[in-house]
N, C-alpha and C positions, 0 to 999 in steps of 0.2 A: 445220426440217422434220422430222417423226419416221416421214415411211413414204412409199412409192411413190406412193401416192392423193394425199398432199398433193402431193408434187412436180406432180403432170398439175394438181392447180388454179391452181399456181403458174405452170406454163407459159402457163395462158389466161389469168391477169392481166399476163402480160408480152407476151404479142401484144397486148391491148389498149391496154396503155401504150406498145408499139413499144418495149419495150427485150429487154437480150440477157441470157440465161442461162448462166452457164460452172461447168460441174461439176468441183469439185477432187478430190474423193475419194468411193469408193462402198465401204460398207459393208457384211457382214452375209452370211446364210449363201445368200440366193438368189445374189447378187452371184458368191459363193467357186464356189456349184456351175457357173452358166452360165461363171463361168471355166475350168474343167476340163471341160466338160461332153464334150470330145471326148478328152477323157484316161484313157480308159477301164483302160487295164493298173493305172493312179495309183488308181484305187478296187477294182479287184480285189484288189490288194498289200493295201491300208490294210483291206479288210477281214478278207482273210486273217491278216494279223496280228493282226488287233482278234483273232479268232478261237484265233488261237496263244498271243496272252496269258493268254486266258481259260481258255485251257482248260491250259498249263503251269503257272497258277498254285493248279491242283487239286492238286496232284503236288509231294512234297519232291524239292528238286533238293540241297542242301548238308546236313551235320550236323556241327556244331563240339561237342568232347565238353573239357570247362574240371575245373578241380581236381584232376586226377589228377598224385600222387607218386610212388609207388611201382608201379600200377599200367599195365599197358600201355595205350596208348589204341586200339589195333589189339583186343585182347580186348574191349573195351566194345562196337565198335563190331560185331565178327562175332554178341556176344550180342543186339544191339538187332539186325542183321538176322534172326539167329534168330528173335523174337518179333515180326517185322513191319514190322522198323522200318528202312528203308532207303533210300537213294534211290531215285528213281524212282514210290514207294510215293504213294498215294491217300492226301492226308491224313483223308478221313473213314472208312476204315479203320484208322487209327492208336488205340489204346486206349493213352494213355500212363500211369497209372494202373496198369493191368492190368501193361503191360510194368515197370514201375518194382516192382510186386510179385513177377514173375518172377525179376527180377535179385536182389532183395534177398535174397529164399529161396534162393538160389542159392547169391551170396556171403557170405562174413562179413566181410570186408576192406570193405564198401560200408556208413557210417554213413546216411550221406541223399541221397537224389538228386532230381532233376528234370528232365521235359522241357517244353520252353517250344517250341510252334509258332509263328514271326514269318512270317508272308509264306509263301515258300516254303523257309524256312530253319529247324533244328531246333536248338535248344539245348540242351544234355545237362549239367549240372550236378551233381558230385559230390562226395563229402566220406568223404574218407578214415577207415575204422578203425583208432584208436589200439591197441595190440594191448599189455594189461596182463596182467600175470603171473597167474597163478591165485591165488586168495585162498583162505586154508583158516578156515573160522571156527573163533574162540574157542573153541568147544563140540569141535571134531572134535581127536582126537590125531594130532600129525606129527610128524614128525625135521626137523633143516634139514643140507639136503647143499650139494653146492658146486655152482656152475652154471660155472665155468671151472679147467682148471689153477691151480695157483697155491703159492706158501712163505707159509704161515700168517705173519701179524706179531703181530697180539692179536685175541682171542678171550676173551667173557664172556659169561657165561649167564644168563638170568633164571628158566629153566625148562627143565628138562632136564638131560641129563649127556653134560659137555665132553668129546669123547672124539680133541683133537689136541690139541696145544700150541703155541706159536710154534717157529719153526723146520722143523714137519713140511711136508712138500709131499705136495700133495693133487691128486687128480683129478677131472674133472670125474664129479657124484651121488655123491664119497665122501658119508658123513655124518660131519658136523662136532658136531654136537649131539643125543644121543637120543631122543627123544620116549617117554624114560622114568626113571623116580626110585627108588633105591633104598632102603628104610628099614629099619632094624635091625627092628623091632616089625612094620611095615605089608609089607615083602618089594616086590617090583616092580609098579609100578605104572605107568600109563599117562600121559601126562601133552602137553600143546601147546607144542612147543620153543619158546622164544625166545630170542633174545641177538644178540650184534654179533659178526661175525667180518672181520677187515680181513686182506687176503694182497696179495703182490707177481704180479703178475699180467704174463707177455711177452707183446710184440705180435712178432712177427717175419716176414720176408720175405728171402726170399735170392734173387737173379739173376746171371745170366751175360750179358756186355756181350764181343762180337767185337771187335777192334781194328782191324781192317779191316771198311771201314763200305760197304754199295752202295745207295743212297739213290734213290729216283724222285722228281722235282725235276718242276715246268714249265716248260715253255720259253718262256712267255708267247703262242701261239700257239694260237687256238679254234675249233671252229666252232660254229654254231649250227644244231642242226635241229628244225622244227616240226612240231606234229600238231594236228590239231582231234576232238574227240570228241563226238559227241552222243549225250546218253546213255549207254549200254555201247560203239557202233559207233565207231572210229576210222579217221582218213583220216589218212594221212600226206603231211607235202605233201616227201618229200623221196625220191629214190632207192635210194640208200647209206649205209653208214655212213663217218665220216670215217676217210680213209687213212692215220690215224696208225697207227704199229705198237702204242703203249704211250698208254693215255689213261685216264682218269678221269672219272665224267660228274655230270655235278648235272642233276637233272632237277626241274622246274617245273610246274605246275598251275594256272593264273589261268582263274577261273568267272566267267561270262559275268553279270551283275548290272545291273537296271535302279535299284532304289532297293535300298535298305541291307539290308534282309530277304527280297527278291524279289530268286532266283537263277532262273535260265534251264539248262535241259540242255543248255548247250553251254560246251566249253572250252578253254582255248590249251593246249597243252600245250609248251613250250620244254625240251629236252636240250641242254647246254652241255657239247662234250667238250674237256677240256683233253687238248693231248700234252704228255707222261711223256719222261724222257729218264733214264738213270741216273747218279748222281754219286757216283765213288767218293772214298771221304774213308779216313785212317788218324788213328785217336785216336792219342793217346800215352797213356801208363798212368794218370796224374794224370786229365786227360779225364774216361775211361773210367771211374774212380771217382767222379768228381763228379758225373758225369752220372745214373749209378746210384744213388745214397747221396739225392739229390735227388728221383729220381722213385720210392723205396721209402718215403722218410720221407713222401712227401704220400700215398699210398697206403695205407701205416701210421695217418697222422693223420684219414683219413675213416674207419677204423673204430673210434676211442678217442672216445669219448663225453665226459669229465672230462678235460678237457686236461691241466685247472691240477692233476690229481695224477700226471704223470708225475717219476718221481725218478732215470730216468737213462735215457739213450741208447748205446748203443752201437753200432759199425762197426765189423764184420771184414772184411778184404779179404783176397782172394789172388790171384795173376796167373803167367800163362806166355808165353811169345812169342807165345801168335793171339789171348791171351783175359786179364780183367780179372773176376773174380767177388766179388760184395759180399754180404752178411749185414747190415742193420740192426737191432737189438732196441730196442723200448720198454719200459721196469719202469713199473709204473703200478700205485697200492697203489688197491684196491679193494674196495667188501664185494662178496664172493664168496656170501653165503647164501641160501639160497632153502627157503620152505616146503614141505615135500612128504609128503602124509598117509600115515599108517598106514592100512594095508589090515588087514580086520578077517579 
């Protein structure tokens, strides 16, 4: 049978044959309606909503901002609401194009970026400026000075006049090389320094470590309090905050999402506060040195670039009955020279 009309012919073939008719299942959308048909709140909801989808899914509800190192992702995003760009925001108001040229003029630190509209979700795409040293051409006259402290080790010129030796200790913009040539016949002349200069270069770091330690610890004990946010508007579903004296809180954010790129203005917001308890501890002198010497040398090691020419380490200590004080240095031989033109 493929529809109502056939069924009623079937029924008059079956009175005349005197046999019986048993319906297993009923299909299809008149079926669905006359079954609700007195459920009336069940189609005000469902339209309502048809309604709410349609119309949150005009509107950026999220923006995820990818590639940033050095830059804050909190600055990206104050500048894209600057130019328009923010939740809440009408996506056919959004000119991303336009904004992505605003930023650019803006910054120098921004090589290339992108915004990619999904659904109701913004994707922001960016790529960091490699940031090289000034380059002086060939044609222009410069000196090379030093760009760090440092004890000269060798030094040689291609052009110019050497004006330190090994041995001398230099500061940083001395000039190492002149960007000029003296000639018995021709007198002073102007010239574009070149040459290699190699110096011993310190990294250092010095700190002071208490012996007596008061530490805030957890006691394993949390609680949990929620909020819902729609939009800007927040409801909190909780009264107080937790009665601990001393706590700590991690706070959470989970957006309300029907498919992968369609986000909804609504969000959990969860606050986990752990309690704090104090834990006193007392190093001993050894400790207190290791502890220190450990966490200068890793802090030392993210700012040296060239590992493999470090050529010596040192640790000074010194201590008194409350306190434990460290000094770490790294030697690290390095070219020190940097281009820097003659002003005319």
């Amino acid at each position: 049978m493929s529809g109502k009309n056939d069924f009623k012919l079937l029924k008059e073939v079956a009175r005349k044959t005197k046999c019986r008719i048993k319906i297993n299942q009923k299909k299809g959308l008149p079926f669905l309606m006359n079954k609700y048909r007195n459920r009336k709140i069940f189609f005000i909801v469902f339209i309502l909503v048809t309604i709410l989808m349609y119309g949150t899914s005009k509107f950026i509800w999220n923006i995820e901002v990818e590639g940033l190192e050095t830059i804050d992702s909190n600055e990206i995003l104050s500048e894209l609401s600057e130019y328009g760009l923010k939740e809440g925001t009408l996506k056919s108001k959004v000119n991303a194009q336009e904004i992505i040229n605003q930023i650019r003029l803006k910054r120098d630190d921004i090589a290339w970026m992108n915004i990619n509209l999904n659904g109701t979700n913004v994707l922001v795409k960016i790529v960091e400026t490699t940031k090289k040293p000034e380059i002086v051409e060939k044609s222009e006259y410069c000196n090379i000075v030093s760009n760090k402290t440092g004890e000269i080790t060798k030094i040689t010129a291609t052009e110019g006049t050497i004006l330190v030796k090994p041995g001398d200790i230099v500061t940083e913009n001395s000039i190492l090389i002149g960007g000029w040539m003296e000639g018995k016949y021709t007198g002073t002349r102007f010239v574009h320094a070149s040459g290699e200069i190699e110096a011993k270069v310190w990294y250092k770091k010095s700190e002071k470590i208490n012996l007596k330690q008061t530490n805030q610890v957890r006691t394993g004990v949390s609680q949990k309090k929620y909020n819902i946010k729609i939009n800007n508007f927040q409801i909190n579903l909780y009264k107080s905050l937790p009665n601990f004296e001393k706590y700590d809180t991690i706070n959470e954010e989970k957006k309300f999402k029907i498919f992968s790129n369609f986000y909804l203005p609504i969000s959990l917001g969860i606050s986990t506060y752990y309690q704090l308890k104090d834990e006193e501890k007392t190093l001993t002198n050894e400790e207190a040195k290791q502890i220190l010497t450990d966490k200068l040398k890793n802090e030392l090691l993210e700012e040296i670039e060239n590992k493999d020419n470090i050529q010596d380490i040192k640790v000074n200590t010194s201590e008194d009955e409350e306190s434990v004080q460290v000094e770490v240095i790294y030697e690290v031989l390095e070219n020190i020279g940097t281009q820097e033109k003659i002003l005319n």
